[in-house]
N, C-alpha and C positions, 0 to 999 in steps of 0.2 A: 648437751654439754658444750659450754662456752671454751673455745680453744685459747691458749696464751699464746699473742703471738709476741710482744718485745717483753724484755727484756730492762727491768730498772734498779738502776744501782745508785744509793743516796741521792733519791729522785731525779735522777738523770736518768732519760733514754740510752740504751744502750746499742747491741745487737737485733736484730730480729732474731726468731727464729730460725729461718732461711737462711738471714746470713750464719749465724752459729752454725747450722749443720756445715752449711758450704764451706767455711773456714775449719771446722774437724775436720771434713773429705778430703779437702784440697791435698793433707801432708800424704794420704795413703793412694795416691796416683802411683801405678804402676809396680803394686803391691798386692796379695795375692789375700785379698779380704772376705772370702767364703771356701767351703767345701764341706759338701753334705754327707750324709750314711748313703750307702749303697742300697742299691734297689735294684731287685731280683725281676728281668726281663723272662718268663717264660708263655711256651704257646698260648696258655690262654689269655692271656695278655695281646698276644698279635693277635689271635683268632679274633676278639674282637675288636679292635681296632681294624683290620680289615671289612670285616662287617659293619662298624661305623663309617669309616671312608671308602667303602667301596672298593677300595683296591683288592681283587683278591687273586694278584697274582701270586702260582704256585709256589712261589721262593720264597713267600710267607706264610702260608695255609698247608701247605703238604709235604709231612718229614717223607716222608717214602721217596714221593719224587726228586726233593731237593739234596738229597741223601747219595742220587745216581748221577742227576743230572747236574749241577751244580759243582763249583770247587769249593763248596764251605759246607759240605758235607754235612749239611740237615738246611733248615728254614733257618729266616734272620730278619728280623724285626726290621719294618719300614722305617725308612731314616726320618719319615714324620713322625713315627712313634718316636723316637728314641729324641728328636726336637723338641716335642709338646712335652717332656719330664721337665724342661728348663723351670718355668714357673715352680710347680712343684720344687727343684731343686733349688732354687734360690731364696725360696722360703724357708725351707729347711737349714741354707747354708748360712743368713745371713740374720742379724734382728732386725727388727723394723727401725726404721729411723723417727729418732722424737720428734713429734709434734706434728709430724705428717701427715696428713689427713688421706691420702692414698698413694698408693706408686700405680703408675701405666704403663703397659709395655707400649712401645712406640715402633716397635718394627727392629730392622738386624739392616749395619751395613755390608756384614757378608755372613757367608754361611757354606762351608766347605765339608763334609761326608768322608770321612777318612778311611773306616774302616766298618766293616758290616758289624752289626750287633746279635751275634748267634745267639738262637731259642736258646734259655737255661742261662747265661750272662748276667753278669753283675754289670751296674753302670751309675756314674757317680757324678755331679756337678762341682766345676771347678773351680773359681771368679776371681779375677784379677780386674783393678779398678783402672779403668784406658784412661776416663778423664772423666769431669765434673765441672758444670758450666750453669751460669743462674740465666736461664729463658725470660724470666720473668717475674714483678716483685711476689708472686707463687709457686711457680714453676723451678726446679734445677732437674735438669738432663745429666744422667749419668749413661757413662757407656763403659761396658762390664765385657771384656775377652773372657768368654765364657768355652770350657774345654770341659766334653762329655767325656770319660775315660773308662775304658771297660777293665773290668778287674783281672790282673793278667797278663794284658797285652800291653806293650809297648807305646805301640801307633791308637787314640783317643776314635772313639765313633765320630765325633766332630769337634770341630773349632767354630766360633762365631763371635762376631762383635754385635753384641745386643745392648740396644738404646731403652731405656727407661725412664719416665718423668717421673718423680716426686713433687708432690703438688702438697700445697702448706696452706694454711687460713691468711685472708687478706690480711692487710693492715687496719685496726679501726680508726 
């Protein structure tokens, strides 16, 4: 499939692609542009996720003990589980942007753990647009303040500022 990438208006060059999106984006800086359906966190969900990463400390794998020993009175999902729904949640929160040819995650420049995500938990992605910047005549960097919020509670399992490339067809 042959992508469009500009844009002509009474035979005139117009916008790229690129630049179109980027010029939509630009006005919804610091605006709150996804939030997905909730997703139901229960044990067997940790159980394997522990078993994928190895982690299988008891605060995640064992209600009996984490029930005594613990002040969250059962298990609570590893806060890498409850990071890795981002993807997931941002798909769900947001449509794809036209003409894109794919989005990259590119890394977080922070990532702060607020509140445990207790087995049985609901939890939900939240996206507010930080900024939107053209890397390149393919590339635009968006960075998304991204808030996990458990159903419920108050205080959010995490906050994070996640960077993301959208990458578009060259110019021919």
């Amino acid at each position: 499939m042959k992508h469009t990438t500009q844009y002509v208006v009474n035979g005139n060059e117009t916008m790229s692609a690129l630049e179109k999106t980027l010029s939509s984006q630009l006005h919804l800086v610091g605006t709150q542009v996804g939030l997905s359906p909730w997703v139901h966190i229960d044990q067997k969900t940790i159980d394997r996720f522990a078993i994928l990463t190895k982690d299988m400390q008891f605060i995640h794998i064992n209600p009996k003990r984490a029930a005594v020993e613990t002040p969250f009175g059962g298990t609570v999902a590893h806060g890498f589980l409850t990071l890795s729904f981002a993807s997931h949640f941002i798909v769900e929160a947001m449509a794809p942007l036209p003409y894109a040819i794919m989005n990259l995650n590119s890394g977080f420049d922070t990532i702060r753990f607020l509140n445990p995500v207790l087995s049985g938990s609901n939890i939900r992605g939240l996206f507010t647009l930080k900024d939107v910047t053209q890397r390149s005549e393919t590339q635009l960097r968006f960075v998304f303040h991204m808030t996990i919020e458990i159903e419920g509670k108050d205080r959010p399992a995490l906050v994070a500022d996640w960077i993301n490339t959208a990458v578009f067809p060259a110019l021919e």
